[in-house]
C-alpha positions as CSV (number, residue, x, y, z in Angstrom):
1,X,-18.0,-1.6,7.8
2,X,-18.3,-5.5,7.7
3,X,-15.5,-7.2,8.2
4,X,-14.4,-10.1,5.8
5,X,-14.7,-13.3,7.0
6,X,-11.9,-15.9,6.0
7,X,-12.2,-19.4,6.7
8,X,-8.7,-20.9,6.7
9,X,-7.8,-24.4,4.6
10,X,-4.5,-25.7,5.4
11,X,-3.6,-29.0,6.8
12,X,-0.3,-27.7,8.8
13,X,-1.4,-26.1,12.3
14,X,1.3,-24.4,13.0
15,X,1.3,-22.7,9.4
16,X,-2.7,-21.9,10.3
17,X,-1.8,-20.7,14.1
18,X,0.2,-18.2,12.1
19,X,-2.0,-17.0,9.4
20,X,-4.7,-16.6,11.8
21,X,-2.5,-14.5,14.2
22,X,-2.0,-12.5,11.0
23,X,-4.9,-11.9,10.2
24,X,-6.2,-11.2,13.7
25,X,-4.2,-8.1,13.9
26,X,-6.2,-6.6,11.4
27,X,-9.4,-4.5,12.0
28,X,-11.4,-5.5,9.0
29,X,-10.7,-9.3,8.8
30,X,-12.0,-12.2,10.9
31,X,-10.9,-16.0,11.0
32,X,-14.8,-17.6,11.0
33,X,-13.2,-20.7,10.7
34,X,-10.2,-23.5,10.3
35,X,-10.1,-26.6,8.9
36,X,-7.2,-29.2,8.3
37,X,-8.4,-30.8,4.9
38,X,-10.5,-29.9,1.4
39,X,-13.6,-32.5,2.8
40,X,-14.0,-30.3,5.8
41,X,-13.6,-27.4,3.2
42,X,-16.3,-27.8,1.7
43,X,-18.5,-28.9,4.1
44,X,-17.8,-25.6,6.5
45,X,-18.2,-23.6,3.2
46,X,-22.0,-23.9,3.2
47,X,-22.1,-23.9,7.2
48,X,-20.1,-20.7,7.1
49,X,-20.4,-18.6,3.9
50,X,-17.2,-16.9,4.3
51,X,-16.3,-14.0,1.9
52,X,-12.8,-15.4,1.3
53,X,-10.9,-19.3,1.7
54,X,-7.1,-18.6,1.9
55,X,-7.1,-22.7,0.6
56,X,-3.6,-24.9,0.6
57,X,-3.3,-27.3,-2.0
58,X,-1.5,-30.8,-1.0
59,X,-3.7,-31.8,1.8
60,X,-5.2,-35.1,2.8
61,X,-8.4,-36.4,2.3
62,X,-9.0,-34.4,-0.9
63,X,-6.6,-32.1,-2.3
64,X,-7.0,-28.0,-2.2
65,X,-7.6,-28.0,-6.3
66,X,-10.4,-30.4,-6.1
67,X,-12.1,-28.9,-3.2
68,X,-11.8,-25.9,-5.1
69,X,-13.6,-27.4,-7.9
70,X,-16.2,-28.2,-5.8
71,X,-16.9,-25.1,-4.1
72,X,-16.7,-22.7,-6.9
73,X,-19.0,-25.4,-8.7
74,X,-21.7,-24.9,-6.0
75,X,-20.9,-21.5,-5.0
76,X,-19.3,-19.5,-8.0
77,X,-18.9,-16.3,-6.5
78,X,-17.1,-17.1,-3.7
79,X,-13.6,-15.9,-3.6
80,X,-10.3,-18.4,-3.5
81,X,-7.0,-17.4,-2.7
82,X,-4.4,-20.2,-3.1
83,X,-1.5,-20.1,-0.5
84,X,0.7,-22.4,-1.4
85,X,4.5,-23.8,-1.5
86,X,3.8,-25.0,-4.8
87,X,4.2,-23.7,-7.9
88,X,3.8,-26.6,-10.3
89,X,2.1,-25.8,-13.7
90,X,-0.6,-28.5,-13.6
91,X,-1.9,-27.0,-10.0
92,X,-1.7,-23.5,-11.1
93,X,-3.5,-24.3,-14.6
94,X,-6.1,-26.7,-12.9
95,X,-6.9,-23.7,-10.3
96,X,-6.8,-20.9,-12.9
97,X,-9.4,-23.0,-14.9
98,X,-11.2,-23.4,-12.2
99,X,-11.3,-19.5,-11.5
100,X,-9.8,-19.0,-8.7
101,X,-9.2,-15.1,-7.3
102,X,-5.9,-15.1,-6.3
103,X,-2.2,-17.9,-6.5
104,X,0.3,-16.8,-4.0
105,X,3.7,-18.9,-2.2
106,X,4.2,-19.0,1.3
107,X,7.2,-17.0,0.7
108,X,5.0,-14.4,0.5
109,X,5.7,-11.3,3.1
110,X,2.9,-10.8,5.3
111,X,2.3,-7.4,4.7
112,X,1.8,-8.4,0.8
113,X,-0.5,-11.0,2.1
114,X,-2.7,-8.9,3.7
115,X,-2.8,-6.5,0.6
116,X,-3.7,-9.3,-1.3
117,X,-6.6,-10.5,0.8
118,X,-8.0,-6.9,0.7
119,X,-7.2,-7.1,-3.0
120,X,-9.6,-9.7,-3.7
121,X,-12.0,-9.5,-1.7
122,X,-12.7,-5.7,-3.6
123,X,-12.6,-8.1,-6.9
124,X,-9.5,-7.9,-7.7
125,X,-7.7,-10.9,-9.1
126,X,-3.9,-11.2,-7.5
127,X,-1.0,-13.8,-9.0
128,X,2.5,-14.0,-7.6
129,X,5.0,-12.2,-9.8
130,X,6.7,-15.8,-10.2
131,X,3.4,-17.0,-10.8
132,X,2.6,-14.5,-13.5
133,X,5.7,-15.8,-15.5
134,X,5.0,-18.5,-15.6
135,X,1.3,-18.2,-16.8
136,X,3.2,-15.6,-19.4
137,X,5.4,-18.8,-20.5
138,X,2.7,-21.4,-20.8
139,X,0.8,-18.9,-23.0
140,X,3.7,-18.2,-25.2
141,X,4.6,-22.1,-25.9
142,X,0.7,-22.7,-26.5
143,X,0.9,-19.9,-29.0
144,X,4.3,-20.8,-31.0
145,X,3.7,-21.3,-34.9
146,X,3.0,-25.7,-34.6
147,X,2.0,-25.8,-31.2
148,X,-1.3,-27.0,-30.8
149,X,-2.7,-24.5,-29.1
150,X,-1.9,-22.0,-31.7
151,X,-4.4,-19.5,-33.2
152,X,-2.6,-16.8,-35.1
153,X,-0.1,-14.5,-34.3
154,X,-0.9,-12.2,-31.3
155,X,-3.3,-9.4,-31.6
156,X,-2.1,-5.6,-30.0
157,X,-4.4,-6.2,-27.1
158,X,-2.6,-9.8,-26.5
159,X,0.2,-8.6,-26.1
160,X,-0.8,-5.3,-24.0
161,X,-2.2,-7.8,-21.7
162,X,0.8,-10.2,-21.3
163,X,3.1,-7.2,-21.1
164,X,1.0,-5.9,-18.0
165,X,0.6,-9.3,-16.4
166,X,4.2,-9.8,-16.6
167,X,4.4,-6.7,-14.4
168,X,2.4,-8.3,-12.2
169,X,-0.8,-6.1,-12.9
170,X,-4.1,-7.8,-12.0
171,X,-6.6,-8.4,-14.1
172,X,-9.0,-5.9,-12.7
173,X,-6.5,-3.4,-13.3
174,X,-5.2,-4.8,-16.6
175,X,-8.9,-4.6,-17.3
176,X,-9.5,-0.8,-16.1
177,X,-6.1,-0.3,-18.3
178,X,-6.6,-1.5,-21.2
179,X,-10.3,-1.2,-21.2
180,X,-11.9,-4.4,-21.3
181,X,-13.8,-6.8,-19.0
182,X,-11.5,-9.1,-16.4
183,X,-13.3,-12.2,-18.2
184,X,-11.9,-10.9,-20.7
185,X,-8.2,-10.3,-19.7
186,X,-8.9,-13.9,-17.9
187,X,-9.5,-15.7,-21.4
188,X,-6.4,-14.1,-23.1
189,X,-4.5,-15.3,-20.2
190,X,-5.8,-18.7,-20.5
191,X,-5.1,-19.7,-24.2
């Protein structure tokens, strides 16, 4: 079996040194490559072709959201996982618009870490409990009667979906659950 290779986007060495030392330990994973900043990003992205970038976002040079523009605008397919101390709602909407796999802290336990990577690199898409809720909440205020973002009162398979994202489901699974497509679970989680 091939192993997934990760190329690592985080400004902080020691925070890197660590992941990688993570990851190491694991049979079916491989560090391909590091880099400190979102220029470098994407320039090792078409060097490397990596199946997964764990990506940070403040970092200098150019910021982990708009490399991540950048690379899913020339390479689509490619799987981001955000691994982050921030959880502002402008970064996790920006990178959830610009379809990203996968929004995680760095108070995340290793162990869960690990599951996640394995998580979406089988196509899963993976969000932070924390991280749900709050994608829950922005949904719900875009949705209140005189918001602008407000189409109608929520259909049954609305609310199915934001009930099993709440619980932290992922959309592949909210997808296998409720059967639909995950672009489809995506763009109810989105308005």
């Amino acid at each position: 079996m091939a192993k997934i290779k990760i190329l690592l986007v985080e400004d902080h060495v020691l925070v890197r040194e660590g992941i990688r030392a993570l990851i190491q330990r694991e049979s079916d994973m491989e560090v391909v490559g590091e880099v400190g900043d979102g220029i470098q990003a994407v320039q090792m992205m078409g060097k490397l072709r990596p199946d997964l970038i764990i990506m940070d976002i403040v970092m200098p040079k150019l910021d982990g959201v708009e490399a991540t523009k950048q690379i899913k605008g020339k390479y689509p397919d490619t799987a981001i996982l955000i691994l982050t101390a921030y959880d502002d709602d402008r970064y996790i909407f920006d990178l959830l618009d610009a379809n990203i796999s996968g929004y995680l802290l760095k108070t995340v336990r290793a162990q869960d870490l690990i599951t996640n990577i394995r998580a979406v690199c089988s196509g899963k898409q993976v969000l932070q409990p924390s991280i749900a809720r709050k994608v829950i909440e922005g949904y719900y205020k875009a949705t209140k009667p005189g918001s602008l973002g407000m189409t109608g009162p929520l259909t049954k398979k609305e609310m199915d979906v934001l009930r099993l994202a709440a619980r932290g489901i992922t959309n592949k699974e909210i997808a296998d659950e409720l059967n639909l497509k995950v672009q489809t679970v995506r763009s109810r989680l989105k308005k």
